[in-house]
DONUKOL-858554 format. One record per residue: x, y, z of N, C-alpha, C, O, CB in turn; residue number from 1; residue in three letters. Coordinates in pm, whole numbers, always signed. Atoms other than C-alpha are relative to their C-alpha. Glycine has a CB too. Layout:
% residues N
{{X, Y, Z}, {X, Y, Z}, {X, Y, Z}, {X, Y, Z}, {X, Y, Z}, NUM, 'ALA'}
...
This chain:
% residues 83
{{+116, +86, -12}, {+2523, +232, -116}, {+4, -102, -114}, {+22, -73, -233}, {-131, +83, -3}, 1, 'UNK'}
{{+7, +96, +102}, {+2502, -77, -287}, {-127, +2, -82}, {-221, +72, -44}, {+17, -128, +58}, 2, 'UNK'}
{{+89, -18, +91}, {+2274, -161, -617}, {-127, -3, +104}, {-215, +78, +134}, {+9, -110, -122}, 3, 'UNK'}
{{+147, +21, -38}, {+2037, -331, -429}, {-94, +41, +95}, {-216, +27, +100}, {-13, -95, +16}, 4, 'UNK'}
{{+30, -118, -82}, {+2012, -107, -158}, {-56, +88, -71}, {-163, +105, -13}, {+105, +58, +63}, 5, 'UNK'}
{{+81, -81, +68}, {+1876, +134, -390}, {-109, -49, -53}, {-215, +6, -22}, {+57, +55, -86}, 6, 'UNK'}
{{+121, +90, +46}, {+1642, -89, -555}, {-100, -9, +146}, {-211, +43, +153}, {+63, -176, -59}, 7, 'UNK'}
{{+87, -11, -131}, {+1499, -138, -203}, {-69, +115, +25}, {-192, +118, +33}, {+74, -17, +115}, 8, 'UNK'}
{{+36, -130, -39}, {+1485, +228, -124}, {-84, +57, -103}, {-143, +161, -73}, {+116, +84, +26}, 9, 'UNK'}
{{+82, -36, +130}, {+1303, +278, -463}, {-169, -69, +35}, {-281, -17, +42}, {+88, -87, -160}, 10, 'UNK'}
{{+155, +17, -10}, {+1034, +46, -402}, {-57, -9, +120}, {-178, -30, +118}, {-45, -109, -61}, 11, 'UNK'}
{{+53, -35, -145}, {+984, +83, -20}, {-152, +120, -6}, {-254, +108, +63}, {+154, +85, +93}, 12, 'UNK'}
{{+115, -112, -19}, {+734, +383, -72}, {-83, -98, -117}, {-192, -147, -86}, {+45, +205, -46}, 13, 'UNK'}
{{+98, +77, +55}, {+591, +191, -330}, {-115, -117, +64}, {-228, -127, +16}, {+74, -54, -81}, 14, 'UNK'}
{{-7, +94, +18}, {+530, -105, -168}, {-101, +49, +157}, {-185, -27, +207}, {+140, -84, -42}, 15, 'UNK'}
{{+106, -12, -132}, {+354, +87, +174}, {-95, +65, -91}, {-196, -3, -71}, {+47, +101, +156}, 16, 'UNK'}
{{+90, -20, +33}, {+129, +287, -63}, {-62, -158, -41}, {-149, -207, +31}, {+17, +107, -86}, 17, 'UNK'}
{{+87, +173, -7}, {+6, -83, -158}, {-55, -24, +78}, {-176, +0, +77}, {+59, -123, +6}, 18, 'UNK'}
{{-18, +11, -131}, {+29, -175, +157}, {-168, +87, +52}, {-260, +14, +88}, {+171, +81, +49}, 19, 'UNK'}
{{+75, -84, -66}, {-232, +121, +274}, {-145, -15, -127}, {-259, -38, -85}, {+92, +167, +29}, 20, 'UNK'}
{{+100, +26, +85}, {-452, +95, -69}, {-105, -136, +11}, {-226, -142, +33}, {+69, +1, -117}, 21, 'UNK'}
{{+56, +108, -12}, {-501, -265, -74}, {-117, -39, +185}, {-226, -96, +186}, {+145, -92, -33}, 22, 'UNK'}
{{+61, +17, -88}, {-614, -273, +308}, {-153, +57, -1}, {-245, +20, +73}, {+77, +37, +87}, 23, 'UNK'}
{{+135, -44, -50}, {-906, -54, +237}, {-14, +106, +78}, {-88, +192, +31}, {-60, -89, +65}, 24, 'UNK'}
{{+20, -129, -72}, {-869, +213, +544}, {-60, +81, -50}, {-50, +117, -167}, {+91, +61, +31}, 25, 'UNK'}
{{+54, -106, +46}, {-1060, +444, +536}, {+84, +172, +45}, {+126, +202, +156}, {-149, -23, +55}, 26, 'UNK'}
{{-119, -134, +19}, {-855, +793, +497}, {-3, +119, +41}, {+72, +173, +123}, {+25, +39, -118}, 27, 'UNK'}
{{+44, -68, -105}, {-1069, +1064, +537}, {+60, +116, -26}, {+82, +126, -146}, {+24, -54, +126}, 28, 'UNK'}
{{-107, -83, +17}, {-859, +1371, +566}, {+148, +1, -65}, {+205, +81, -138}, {+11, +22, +97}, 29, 'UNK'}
{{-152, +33, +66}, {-515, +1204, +499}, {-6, -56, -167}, {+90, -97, -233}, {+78, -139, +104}, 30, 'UNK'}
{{-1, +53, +160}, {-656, +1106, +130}, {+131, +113, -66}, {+250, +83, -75}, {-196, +31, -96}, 31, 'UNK'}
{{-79, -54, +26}, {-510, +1411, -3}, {+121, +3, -22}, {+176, -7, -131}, {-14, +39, +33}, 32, 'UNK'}
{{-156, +42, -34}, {-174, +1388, +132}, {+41, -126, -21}, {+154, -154, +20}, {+38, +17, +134}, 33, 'UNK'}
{{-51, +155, -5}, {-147, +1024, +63}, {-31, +36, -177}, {+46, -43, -232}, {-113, -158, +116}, 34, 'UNK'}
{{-5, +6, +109}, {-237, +1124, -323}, {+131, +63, -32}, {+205, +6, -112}, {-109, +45, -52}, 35, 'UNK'}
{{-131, -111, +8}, {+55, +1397, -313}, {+96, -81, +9}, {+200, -55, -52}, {+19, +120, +114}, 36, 'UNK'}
{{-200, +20, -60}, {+342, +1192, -173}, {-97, -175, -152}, {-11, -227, -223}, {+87, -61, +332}, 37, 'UNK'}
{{-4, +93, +106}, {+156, +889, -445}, {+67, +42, -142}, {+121, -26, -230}, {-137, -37, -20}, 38, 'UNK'}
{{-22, -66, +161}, {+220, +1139, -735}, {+159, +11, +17}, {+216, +6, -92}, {-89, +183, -41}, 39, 'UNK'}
{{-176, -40, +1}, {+623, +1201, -631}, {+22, -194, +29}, {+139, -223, +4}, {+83, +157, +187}, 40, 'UNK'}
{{-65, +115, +24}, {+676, +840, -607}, {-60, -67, -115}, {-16, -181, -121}, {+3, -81, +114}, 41, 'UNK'}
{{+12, +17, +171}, {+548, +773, -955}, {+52, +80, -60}, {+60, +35, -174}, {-120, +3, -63}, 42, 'UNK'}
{{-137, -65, +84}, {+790, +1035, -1095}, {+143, -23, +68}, {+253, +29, +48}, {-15, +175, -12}, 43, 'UNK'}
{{-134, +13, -72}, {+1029, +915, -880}, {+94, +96, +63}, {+216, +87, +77}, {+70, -52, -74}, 44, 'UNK'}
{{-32, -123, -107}, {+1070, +1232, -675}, {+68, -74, +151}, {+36, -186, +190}, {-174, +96, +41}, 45, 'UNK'}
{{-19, +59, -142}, {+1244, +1180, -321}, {-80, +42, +123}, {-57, +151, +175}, {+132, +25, +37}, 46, 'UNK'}
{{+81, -51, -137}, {+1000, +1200, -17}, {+83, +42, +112}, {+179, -25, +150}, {-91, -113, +62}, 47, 'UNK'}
{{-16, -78, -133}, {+1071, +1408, +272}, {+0, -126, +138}, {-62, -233, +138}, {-150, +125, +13}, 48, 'UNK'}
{{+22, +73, -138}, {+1132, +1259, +648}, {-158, -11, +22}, {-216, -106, +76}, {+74, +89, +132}, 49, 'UNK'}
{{+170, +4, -44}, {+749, +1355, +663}, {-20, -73, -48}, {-13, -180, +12}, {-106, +91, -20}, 50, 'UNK'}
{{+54, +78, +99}, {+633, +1204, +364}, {+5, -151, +56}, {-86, -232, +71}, {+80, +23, -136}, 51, 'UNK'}
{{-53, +165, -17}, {+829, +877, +463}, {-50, -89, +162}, {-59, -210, +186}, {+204, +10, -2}, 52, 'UNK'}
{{+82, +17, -80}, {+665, +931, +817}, {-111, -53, +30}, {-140, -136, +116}, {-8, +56, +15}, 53, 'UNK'}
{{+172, -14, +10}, {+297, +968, +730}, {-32, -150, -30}, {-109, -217, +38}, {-70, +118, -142}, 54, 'UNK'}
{{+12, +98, +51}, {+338, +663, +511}, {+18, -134, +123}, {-64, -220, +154}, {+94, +12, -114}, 55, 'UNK'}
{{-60, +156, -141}, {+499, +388, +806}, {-119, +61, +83}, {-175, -44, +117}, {+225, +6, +122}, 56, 'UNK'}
{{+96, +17, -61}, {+205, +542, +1010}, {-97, -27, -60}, {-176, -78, +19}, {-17, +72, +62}, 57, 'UNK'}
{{+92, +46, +58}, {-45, +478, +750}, {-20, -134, -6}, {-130, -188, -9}, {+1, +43, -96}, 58, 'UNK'}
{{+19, +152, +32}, {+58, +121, +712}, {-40, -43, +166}, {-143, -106, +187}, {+167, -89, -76}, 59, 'UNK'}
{{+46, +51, -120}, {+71, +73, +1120}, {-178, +2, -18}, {-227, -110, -1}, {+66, +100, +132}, 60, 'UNK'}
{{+112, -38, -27}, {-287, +190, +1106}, {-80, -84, -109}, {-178, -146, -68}, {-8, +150, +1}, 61, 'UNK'}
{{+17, +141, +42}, {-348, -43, +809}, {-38, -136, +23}, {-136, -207, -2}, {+63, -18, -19}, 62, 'UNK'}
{{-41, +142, -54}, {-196, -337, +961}, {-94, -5, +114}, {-148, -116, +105}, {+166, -21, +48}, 63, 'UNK'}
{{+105, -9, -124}, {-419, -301, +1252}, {-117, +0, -46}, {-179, -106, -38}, {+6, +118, +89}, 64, 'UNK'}
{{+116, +95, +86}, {-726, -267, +1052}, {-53, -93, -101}, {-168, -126, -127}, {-45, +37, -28}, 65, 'UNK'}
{{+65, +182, +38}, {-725, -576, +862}, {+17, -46, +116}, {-79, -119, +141}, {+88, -119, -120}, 66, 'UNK'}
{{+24, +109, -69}, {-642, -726, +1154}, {-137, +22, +126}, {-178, -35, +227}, {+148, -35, +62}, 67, 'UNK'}
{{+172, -38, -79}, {-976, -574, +1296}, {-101, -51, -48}, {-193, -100, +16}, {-56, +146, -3}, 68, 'UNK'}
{{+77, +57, +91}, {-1140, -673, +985}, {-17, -202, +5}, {-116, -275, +9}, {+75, +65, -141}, 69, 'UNK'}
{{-35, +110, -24}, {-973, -1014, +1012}, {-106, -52, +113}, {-214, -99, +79}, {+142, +4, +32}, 70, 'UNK'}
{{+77, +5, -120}, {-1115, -1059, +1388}, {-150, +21, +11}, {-226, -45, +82}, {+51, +85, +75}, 71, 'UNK'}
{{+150, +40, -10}, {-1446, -982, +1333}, {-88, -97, -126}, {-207, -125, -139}, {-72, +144, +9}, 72, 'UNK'}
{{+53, +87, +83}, {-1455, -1200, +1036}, {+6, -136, +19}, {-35, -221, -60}, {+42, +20, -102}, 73, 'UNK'}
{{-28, +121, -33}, {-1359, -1479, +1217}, {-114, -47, +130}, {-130, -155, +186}, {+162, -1, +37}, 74, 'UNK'}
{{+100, +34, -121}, {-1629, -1452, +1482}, {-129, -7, -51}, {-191, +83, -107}, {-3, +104, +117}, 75, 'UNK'}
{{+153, +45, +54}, {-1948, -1620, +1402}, {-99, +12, +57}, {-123, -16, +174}, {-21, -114, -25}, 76, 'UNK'}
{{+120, -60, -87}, {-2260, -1488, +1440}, {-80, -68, +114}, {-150, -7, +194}, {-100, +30, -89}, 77, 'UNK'}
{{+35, +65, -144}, {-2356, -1752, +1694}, {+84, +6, +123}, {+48, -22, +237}, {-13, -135, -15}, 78, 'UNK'}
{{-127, -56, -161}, {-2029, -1649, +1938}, {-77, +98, +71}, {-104, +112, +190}, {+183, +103, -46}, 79, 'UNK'}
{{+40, -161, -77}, {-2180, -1311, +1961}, {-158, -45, +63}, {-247, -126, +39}, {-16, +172, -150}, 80, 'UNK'}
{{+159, -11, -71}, {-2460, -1216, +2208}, {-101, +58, -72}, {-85, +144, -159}, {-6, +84, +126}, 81, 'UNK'}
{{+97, -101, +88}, {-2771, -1110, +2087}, {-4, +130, +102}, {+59, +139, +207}, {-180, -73, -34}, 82, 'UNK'}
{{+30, -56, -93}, {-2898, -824, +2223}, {+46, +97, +85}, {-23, +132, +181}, {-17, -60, +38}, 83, 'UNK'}
């Protein structure tokens, strides 16, 4: 594997916990487990197929709610019906 191939693979988990923090989601049950696999990629532990799982579905689920957030921030209260 080349350098920068590793460099990638280093900050990839980094870079979806962001990814999932910054959006906001709300978590819920998966807090927990999203602190656990945060604490092994700040010692630079290697995550599991799960770990690396949970995370790419956290961000789908993310990425989808900003763009929920997005969408209803773009609709002005005179679009909507009253009522």
């Amino acid at each position: 594997m080349q350098k920068s191939e590793r460099i990638t693979e280093k900050l990839r988990p980094h870079i979806l916990i962001r990814t999932i923090e910054d959006s906001d989601i709300p978590l819920g049950e998966e807090e927990p487990k999203l602190q656990k696999i945060k604490g092994k990629v700040e010692h630079d532990e290697q995550l599991s197929r799960e770990d690396e799982a949970f995370l790419t579905r956290l961000v789908e689920r993310a990425i989808e709610w900003q763009k929920g957030l997005k969408s209803s921030s773009d609709t002005e209260p005179e679009d909507t019906m009253s009522g």
